[in-house]
C-alpha positions as CSV (number, residue, x, y, z in Angstrom):
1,X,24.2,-11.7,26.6
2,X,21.8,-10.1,23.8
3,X,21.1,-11.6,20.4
4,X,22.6,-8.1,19.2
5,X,25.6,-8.6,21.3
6,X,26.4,-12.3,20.1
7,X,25.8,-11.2,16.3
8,X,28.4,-8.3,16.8
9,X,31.4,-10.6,18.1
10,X,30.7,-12.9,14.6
11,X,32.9,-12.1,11.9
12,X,32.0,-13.3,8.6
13,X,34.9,-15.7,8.4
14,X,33.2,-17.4,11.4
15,X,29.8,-17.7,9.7
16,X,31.0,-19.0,6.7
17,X,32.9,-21.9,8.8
18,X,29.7,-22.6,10.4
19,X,28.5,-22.7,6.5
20,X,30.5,-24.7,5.1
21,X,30.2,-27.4,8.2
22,X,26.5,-27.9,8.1
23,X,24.9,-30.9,6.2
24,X,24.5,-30.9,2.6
25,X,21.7,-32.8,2.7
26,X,19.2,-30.6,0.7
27,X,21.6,-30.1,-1.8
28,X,21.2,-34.0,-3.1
29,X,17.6,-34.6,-1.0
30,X,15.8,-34.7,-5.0
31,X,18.4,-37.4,-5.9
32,X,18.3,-39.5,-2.9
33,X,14.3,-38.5,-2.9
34,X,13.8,-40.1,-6.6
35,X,16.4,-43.2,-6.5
36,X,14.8,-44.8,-3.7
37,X,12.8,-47.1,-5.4
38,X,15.8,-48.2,-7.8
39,X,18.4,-48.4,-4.9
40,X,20.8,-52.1,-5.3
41,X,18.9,-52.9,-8.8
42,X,22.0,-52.1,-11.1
43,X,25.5,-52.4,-11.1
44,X,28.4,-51.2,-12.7
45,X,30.0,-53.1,-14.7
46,X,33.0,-51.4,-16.4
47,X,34.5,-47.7,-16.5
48,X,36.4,-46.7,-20.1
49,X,37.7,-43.5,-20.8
50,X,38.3,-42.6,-25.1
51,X,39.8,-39.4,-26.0
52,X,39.0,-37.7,-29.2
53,X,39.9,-34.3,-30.9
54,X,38.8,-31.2,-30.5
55,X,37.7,-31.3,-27.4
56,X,40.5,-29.2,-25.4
57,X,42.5,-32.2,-24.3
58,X,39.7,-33.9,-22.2
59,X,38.6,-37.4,-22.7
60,X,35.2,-39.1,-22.5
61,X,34.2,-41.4,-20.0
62,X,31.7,-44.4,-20.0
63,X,30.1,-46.5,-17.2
64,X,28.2,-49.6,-18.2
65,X,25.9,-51.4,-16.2
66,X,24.3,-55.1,-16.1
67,X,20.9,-53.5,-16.8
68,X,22.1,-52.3,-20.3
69,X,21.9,-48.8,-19.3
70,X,25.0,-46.7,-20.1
71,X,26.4,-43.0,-18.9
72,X,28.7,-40.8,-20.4
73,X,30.9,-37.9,-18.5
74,X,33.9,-35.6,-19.7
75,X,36.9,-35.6,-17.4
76,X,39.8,-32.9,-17.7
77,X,42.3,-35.6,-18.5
78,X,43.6,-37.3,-21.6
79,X,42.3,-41.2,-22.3
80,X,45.3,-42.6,-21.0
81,X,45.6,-40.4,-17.7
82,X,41.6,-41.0,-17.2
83,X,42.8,-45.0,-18.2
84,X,45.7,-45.0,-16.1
85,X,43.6,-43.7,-12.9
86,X,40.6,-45.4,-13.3
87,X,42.2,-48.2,-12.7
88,X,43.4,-47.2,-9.3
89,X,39.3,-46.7,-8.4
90,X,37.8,-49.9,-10.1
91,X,37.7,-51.5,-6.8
92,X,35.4,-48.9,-5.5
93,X,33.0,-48.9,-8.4
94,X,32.6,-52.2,-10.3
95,X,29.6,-54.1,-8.7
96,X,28.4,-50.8,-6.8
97,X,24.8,-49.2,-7.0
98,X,25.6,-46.3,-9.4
99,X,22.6,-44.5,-7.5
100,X,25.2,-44.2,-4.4
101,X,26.8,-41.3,-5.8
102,X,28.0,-39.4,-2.7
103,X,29.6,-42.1,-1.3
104,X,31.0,-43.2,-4.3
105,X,31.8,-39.0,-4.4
106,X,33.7,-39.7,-1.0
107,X,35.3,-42.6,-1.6
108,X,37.0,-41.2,-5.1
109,X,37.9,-37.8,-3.5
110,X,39.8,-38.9,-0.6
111,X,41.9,-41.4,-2.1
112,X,45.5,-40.9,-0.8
113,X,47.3,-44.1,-1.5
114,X,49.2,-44.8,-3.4
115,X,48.4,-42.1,-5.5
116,X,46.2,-38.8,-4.1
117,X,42.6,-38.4,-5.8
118,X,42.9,-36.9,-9.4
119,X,39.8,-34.5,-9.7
120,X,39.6,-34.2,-13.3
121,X,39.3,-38.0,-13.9
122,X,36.9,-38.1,-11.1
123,X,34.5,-35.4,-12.7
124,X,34.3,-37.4,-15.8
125,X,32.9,-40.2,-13.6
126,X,30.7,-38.4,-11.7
127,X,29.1,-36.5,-14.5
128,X,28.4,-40.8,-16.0
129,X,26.9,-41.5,-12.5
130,X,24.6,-38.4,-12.7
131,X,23.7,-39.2,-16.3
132,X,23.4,-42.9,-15.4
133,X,20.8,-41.9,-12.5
134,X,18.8,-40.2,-14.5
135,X,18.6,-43.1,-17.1
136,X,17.9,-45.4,-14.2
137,X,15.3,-43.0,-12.8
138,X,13.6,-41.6,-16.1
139,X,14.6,-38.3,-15.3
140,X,16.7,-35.4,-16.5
141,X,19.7,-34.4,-14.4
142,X,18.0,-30.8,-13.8
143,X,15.6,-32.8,-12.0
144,X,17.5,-34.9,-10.0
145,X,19.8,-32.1,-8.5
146,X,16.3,-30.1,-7.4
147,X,15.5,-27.8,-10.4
148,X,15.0,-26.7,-12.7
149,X,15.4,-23.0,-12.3
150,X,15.1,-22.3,-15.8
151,X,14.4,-24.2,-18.9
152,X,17.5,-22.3,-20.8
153,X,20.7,-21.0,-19.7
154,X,22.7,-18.3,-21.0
155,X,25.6,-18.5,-22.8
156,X,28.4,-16.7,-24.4
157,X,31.3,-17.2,-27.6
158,X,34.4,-16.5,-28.3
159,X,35.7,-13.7,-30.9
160,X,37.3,-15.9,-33.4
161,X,38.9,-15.0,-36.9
162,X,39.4,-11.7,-35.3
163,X,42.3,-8.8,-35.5
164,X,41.5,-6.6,-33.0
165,X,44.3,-4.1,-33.1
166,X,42.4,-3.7,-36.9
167,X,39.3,-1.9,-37.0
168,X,38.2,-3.7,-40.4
169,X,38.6,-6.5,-38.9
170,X,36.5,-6.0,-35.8
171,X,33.8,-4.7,-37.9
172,X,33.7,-8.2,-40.3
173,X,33.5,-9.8,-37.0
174,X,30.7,-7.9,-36.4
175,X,29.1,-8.5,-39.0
176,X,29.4,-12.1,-38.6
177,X,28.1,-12.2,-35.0
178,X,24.9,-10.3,-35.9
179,X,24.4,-12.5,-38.7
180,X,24.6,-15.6,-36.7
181,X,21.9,-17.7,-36.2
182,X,23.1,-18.2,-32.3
183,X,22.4,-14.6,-32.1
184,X,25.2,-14.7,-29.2
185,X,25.0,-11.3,-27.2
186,X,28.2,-12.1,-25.2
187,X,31.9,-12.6,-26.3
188,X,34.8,-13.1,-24.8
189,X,38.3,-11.8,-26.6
190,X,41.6,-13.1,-26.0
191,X,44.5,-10.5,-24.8
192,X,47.5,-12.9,-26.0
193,X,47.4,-11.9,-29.9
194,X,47.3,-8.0,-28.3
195,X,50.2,-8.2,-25.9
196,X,52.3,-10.8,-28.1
197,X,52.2,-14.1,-25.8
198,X,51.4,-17.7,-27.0
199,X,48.6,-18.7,-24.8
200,X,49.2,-20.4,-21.5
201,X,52.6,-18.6,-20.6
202,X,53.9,-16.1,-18.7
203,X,54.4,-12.4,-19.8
204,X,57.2,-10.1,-18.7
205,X,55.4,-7.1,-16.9
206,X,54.0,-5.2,-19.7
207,X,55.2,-2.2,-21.0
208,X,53.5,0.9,-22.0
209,X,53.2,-0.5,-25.5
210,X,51.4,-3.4,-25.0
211,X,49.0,-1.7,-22.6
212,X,48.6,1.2,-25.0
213,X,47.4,-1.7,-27.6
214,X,45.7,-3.4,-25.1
215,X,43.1,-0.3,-24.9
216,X,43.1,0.0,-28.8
217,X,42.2,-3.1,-29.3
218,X,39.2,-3.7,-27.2
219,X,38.0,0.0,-27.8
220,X,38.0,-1.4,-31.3
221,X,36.0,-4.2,-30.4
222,X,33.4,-1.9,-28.8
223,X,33.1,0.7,-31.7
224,X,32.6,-2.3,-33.7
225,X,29.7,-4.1,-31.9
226,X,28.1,-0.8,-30.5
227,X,26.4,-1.1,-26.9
228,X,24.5,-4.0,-26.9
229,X,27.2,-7.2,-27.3
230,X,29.1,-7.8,-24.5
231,X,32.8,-8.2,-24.6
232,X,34.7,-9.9,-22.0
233,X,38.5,-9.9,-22.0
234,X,40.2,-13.1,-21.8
235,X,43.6,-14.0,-20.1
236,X,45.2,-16.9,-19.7
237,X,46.6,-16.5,-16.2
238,X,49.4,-15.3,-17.8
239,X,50.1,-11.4,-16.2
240,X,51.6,-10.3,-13.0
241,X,50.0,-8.1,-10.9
242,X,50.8,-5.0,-11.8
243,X,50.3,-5.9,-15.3
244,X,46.5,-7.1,-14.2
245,X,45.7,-3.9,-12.7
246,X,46.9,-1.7,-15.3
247,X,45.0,-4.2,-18.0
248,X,42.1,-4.0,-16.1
249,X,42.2,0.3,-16.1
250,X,43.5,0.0,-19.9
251,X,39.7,-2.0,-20.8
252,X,37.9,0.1,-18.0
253,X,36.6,2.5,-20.6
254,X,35.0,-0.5,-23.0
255,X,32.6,-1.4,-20.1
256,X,34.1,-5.5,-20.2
257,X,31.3,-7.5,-19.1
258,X,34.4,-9.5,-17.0
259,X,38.3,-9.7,-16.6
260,X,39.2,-13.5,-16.9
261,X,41.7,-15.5,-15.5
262,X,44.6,-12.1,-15.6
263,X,46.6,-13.8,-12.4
264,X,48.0,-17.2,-11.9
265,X,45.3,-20.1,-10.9
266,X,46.1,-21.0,-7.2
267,X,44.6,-17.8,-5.0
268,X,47.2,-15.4,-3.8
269,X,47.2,-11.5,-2.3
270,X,47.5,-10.4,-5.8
271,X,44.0,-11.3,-6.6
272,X,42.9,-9.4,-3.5
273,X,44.7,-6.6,-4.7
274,X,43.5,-6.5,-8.1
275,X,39.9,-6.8,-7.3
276,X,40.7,-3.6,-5.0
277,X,42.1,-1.8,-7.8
278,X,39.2,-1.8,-9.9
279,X,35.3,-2.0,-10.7
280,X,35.8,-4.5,-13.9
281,X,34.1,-7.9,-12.4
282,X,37.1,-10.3,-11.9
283,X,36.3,-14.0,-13.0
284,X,38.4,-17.1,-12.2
285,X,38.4,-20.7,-11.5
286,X,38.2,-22.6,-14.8
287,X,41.5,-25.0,-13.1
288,X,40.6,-24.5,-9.3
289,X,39.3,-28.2,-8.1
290,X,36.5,-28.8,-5.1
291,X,35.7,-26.4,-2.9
292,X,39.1,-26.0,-1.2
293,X,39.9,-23.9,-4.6
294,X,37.5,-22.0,-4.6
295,X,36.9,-21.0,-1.0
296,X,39.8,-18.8,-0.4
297,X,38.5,-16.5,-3.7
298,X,35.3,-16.2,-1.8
299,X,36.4,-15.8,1.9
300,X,38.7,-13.2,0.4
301,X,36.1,-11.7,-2.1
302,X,38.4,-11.7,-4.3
303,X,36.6,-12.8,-7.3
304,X,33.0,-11.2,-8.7
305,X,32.4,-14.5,-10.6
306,X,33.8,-18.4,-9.7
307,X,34.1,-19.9,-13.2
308,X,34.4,-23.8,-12.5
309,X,34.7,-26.2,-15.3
310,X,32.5,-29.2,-14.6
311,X,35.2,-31.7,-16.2
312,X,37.9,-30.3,-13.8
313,X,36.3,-29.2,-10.5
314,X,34.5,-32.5,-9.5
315,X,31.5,-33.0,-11.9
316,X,28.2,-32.5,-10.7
317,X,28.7,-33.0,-6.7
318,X,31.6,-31.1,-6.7
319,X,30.6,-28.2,-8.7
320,X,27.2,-28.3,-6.7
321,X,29.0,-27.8,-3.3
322,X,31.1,-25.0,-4.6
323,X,27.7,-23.3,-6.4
324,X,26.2,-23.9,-2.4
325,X,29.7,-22.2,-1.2
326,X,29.1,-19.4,-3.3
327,X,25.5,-18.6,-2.8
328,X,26.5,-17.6,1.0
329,X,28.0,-14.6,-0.6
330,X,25.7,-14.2,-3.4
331,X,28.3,-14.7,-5.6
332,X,27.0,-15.6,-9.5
333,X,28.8,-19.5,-10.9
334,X,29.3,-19.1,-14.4
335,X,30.8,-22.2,-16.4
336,X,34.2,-23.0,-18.3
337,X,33.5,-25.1,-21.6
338,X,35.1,-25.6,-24.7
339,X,34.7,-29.6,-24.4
340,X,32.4,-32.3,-26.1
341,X,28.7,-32.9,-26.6
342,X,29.0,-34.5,-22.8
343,X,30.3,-31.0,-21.2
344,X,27.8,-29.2,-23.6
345,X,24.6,-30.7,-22.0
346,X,25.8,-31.4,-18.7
347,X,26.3,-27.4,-18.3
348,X,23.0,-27.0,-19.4
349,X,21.8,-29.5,-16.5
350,X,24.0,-27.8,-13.9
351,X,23.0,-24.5,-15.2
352,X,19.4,-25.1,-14.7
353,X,19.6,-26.9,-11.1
354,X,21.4,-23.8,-9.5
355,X,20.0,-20.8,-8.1
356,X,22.9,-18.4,-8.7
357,X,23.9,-19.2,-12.2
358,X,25.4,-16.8,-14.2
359,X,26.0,-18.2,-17.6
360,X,28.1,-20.9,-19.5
361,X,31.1,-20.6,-22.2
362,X,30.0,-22.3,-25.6
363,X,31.5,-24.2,-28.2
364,X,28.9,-24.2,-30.4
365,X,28.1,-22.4,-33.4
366,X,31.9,-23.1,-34.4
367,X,32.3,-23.0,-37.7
368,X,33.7,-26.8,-37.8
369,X,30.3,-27.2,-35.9
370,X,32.4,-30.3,-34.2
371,X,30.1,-30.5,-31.0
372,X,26.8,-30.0,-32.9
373,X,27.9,-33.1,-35.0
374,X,28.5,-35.3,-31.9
375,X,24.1,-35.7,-31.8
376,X,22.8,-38.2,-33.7
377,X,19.6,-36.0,-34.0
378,X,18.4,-32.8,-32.3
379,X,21.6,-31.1,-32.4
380,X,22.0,-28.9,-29.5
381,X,20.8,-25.0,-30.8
382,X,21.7,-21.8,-29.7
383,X,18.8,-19.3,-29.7
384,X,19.0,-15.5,-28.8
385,X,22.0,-17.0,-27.1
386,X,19.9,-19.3,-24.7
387,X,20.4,-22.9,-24.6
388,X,17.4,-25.6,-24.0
389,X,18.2,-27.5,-21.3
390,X,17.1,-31.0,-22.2
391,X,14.3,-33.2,-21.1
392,X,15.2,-36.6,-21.6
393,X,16.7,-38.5,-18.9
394,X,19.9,-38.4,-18.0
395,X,22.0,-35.6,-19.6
396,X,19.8,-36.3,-23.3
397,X,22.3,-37.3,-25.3
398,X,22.2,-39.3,-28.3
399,X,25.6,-39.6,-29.9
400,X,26.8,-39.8,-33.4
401,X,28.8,-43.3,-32.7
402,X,29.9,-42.8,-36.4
403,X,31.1,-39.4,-36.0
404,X,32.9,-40.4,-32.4
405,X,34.8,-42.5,-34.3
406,X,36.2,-40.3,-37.0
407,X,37.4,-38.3,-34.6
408,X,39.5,-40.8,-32.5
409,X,42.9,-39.7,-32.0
410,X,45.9,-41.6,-33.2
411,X,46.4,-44.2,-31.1
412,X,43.2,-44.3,-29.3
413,X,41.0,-47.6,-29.5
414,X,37.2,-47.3,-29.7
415,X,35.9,-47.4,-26.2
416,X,39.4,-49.3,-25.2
């Protein structure tokens, strides 16, 4: 049988099986590469999670060690769900090499008794191992995972303090963007104010009302900003369908640099069917965990853009897996964050190691400035809307203990 013969009967569902199956071992050879010489010289020694405010409901997490070295990660869990669950993992973690992070990956994610693994509490501790390796090895995270690719990533913001069905308003917020010192180029706009639903639930099917303001309002937007700031429109999985596909042709003539999140999480036809509808890029996956979330989006091509949030899709390993998943389609990774310091930098790390990154949400530049304020020095900048992936080891933090601590919420002990 010919090589042309062979090819033919392969479907692309086959070769992506074949994909997925093969070793990952160039996707962690820099980290295995650079911990040799440190392998079984540290030990864990404790695992806390603290939660604190403003920081979308996630919690911090922090691995000690008996060499005095300590990581931090962000898992997608309050402090006591992260508390709660860590102690169902101790055992496989206190007295371990924190170098051994696949297997430690392993262990965590297939835990199925008595309770099943609980990703976001797992990325948290991940994201401490990665930032503890690089502490033990003297080099960034970028590093480690085989970059970098760049020495900034791109980034985009968020239209806040904005009216959008008010053309005054939308030109103050203009005004405020290009006066900025981020100098952000992209935004993304939320859809709930437009269509009259309180963020994170459903809408009926929407009438010709809403979808009348709908187009108003992000025509608005554009007329406002002019050509050159991207504006993406921002759902919180909140529409049916129909109501997607008819949002999607309502913001068609604004150019929207994506559609987020329009449908709810789990994949389903309808996101097949919306991506067939129209030529807005369709991004999701800011809740979708591992690769088994994501892979049906991108067997399906039903998504121009994965969006995975590093505190809720595995951490580092996980999200790295899912990036390797998507390059076989050359599909771009963007990045969900609206979460701490931790989530900040360890974007920028991520963002720099992969080949097909996109570009990551930001929280800074708010103007409670809450995650700039979590550095003890060298707040993290936004320039020309780049970010400077650091160069210290680890993930380069330095934290404001003092400032951690005023932000504490009720009931939270300090490191407890």
């Amino acid at each position: 049988m010919s090589g042309r013969t062979l090819s033919a009967r392969w479907t692309r569902r086959d070769l992506l099986k074949i994909a997925l199956a093969a070793p990952i071992a160039s996707s962690f050879g820099a980290l295995r590469a650079y911990a040799q010489p440190h392998r079984g010289k540290v030990k864990i020694t404790s695992i806390k999670a603290m939660q604190i405010r403003d920081i979308a409901g996630n919690c911090l997490i922090r691995i000690d060690t008996d060499a005095g070295l300590t990581g931090y990660g962000e898992a997608g869990s309050t402090g006591p769900m992260a508390r709660g669950r860590i102690e169902t993992m101790k055992g496989m973690l206190i007295g371990k090499d924190p170098l051994s992070i696949e297997q430690h990956f392993h262990n965590m994610t297939t835990l199925m008794h008595t309770y099943m693994a609980h990703i976001p509490t797992i990325s948290g501790i991940d994201m401490a191992l990665w930032d503890l390796a690089g502490k033990i090895t003297g080099l960034p995270v970028s590093t480690l995972m085989g970059g970098p690719f760049r020495d900034a990533i791109p980034m985009y913001s968020h239209g806040i303090g904005l009216n959008m069905l008010d053309p005054g308003s939308c030109r103050a917020w203009a005004q405020r963007i290009r006066e900025a010192p981020e100098g952000f180029t992209a935004f993304k706009n939320g859809i709930d104010s437009v269509i009259g639903v309180t963020p994170a639930r459903y809408a009926s099917t929407l009438d010709r009302d809403q979808l009348r303001k709908v187009a108003r309002a992000y025509a608005n937007c554009r007329e406002a900003v002019g050509p050159d700031i991207d504006i993406a429109v921002h759902c919180h999985n909140e529409l049916d369908t129909p109501s997607a596909i008819a949002v999607a042709k309502a913001v068609e003539p604004m150019d929207p640099l994506f559609l987020e999140d329009p449908l709810n999480v789990p994949y389903s036809e309808g996101w097949v069917a919306l991506k067939r509808s129209t030529r807005v890029p369709v991004l999701t996956g800011e809740k979708l965990e591992l690769v088994r979330g994501f892979r049906p989006f991108l067997d399906s091509q039903a998504a121009d853009i994965v969006h995975p949030d590093l505190a809720f899709a595995g951490g580092f390993t996980g999200t790295r897996k899912i990036a390797d998943y998507a390059a076989l389609t050359r599909t771009p990774v963007a990045l969900h964050n609206v979460g701490s310091l931790v989530l900040c930098y360890a974007n920028a790390h991520f963002g720099a190691s992969i080949q097909n990154f996109y570009r990551s949400e930001s929280a800074l530049g708010r103007p409670t400035r809450h995650v700039e304020q979590m550095a003890a020095a060298n707040p993290p900048e936004v320039k020309h809307s780049r970010l400077t992936v650091p160069t210290q080891p680890g993930l380069g933090l330095d934290f404001n203990q003092d400032y951690l601590r005023s932000c504490l919420l009720p009931g939270e002990e300090w490191w407890g």
